[in-house]
C-alpha positions as CSV (number, residue, x, y, z in Angstrom):
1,X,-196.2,37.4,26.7
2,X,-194.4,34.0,27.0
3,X,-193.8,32.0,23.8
4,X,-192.3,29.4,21.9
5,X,-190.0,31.2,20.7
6,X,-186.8,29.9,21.4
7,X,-185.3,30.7,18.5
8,X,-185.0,34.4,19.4
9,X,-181.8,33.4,22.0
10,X,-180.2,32.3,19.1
11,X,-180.9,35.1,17.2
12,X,-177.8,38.4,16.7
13,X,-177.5,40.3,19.7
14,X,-178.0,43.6,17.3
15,X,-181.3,42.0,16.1
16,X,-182.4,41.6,19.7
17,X,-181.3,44.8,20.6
18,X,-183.2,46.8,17.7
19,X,-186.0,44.7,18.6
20,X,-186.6,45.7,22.3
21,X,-185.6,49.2,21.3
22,X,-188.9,49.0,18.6
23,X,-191.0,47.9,21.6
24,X,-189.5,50.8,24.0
25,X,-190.4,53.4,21.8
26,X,-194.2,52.0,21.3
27,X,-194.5,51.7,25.0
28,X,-193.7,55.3,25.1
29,X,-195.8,56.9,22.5
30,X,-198.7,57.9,24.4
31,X,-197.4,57.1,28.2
32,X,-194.9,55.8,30.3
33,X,-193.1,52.5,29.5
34,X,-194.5,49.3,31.4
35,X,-191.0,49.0,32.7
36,X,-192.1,45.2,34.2
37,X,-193.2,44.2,31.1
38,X,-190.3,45.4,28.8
39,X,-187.8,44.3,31.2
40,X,-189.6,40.7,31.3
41,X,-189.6,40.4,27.6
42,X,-186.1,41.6,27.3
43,X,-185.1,38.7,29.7
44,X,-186.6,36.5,27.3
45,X,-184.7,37.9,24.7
46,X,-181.6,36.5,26.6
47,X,-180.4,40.3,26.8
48,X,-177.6,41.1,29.5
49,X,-178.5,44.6,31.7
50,X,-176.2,46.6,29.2
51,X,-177.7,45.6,26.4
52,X,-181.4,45.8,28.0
53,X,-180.1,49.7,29.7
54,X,-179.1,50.3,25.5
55,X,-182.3,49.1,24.0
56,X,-183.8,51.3,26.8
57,X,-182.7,54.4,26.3
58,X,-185.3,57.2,24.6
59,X,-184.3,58.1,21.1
60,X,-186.6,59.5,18.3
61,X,-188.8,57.7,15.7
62,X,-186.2,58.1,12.9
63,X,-182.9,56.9,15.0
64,X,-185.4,53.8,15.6
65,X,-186.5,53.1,12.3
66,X,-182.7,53.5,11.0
67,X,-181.9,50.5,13.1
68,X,-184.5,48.0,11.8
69,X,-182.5,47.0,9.2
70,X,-180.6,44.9,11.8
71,X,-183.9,43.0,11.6
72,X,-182.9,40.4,9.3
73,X,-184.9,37.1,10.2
74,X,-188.8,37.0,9.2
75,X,-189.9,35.0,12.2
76,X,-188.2,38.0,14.4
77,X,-190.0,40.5,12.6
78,X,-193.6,38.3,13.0
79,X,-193.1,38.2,16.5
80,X,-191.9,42.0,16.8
81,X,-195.1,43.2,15.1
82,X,-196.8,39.9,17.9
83,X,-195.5,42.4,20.7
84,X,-195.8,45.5,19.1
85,X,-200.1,44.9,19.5
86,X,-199.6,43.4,22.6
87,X,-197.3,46.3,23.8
88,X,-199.8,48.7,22.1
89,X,-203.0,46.9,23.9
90,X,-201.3,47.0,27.2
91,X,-202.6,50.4,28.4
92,X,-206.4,48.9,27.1
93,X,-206.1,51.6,24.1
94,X,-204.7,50.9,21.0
95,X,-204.3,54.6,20.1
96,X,-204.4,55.5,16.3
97,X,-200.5,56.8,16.9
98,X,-199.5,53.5,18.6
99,X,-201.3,52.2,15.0
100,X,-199.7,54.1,12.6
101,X,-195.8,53.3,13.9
102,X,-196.9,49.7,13.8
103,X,-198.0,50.0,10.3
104,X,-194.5,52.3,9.6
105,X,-192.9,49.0,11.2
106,X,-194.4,46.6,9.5
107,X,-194.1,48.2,5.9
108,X,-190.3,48.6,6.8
109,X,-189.8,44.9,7.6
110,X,-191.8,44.1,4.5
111,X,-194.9,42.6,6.2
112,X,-197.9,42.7,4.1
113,X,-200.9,44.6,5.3
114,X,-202.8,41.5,5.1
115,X,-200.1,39.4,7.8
116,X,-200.5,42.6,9.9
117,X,-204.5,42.5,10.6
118,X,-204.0,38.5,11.2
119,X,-201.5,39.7,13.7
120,X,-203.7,41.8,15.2
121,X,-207.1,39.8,15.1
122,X,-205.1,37.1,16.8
123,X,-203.9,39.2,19.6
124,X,-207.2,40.4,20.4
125,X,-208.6,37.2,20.3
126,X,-205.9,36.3,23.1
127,X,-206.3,39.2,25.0
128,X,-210.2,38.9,25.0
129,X,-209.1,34.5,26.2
130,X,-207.0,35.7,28.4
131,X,-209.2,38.0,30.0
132,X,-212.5,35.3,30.0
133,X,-210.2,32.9,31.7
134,X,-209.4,35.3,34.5
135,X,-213.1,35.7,35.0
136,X,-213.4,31.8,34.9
137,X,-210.5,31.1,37.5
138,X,-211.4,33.9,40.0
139,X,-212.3,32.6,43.1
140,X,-214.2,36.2,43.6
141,X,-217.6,37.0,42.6
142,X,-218.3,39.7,40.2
């Protein structure tokens, strides 16, 4: 998803790195990784090919939960729980495994339960705008 986020280039590369590597392992807990998508975001994320082949590679839920505390500024860890639903929507199931690491996530980075469902009611609400102004702009009839 595109932002205003510019403040995430200026974030630590290591930050950015553990971030993308979060999103990798959602995108992968019940399916194949939207490559398109996670490369897309990780060009936002001002990440070189190393780093994005790095933040790529498959490791386990515990190597990826030892790396969040590299996850140091609370706006980062806002938006990484932002992406995390969108990540875990992308498929058009949010599956109740895809739910619990974002929960496991959020808890780590101190989120309250409370910021989370705003997080998520929010992203739905977007996906669900997003998807009435697609029906709006189509030139096709349904």
């Amino acid at each position: 998803m595109a932002d205003n986020n510019s403040f995430i280039k200026e974030i630590e590369k290591e930050q950015r790195i553990t971030f993308m590597v979060v999103i990798a392992y959602l995108g992968r807990i019940d399916g194949e990784l939207n490559e398109e998508r996670f490369y897309d975001l990780a060009m936002t994320h001002n990440l070189s090919e190393d780093e994005m082949a790095a933040a790529h590679y498959e490791q386990s839920e515990d190597e990826v939960f030892s790396l969040l505390f590299h996850i140091q500024n609370p706006s980062l860890a806002l938006v990484l729980i932002r992406e995390l639903f969108y990540f875990g929507y992308d498929d058009g199931d949010l599956s109740d495994e895809k739910i619990l690491f974002i929960s496991k996530v959020g808890q780590a980075l101190n989120i309250p339960i409370e910021k989370m469902e705003q997080i998520s009611e929010w992203v739905i609400k977007g996906i669900e705008w997003e998807e009435e102004g697609a029906k709006i702009f189509s030139v096709t009839e349904d």
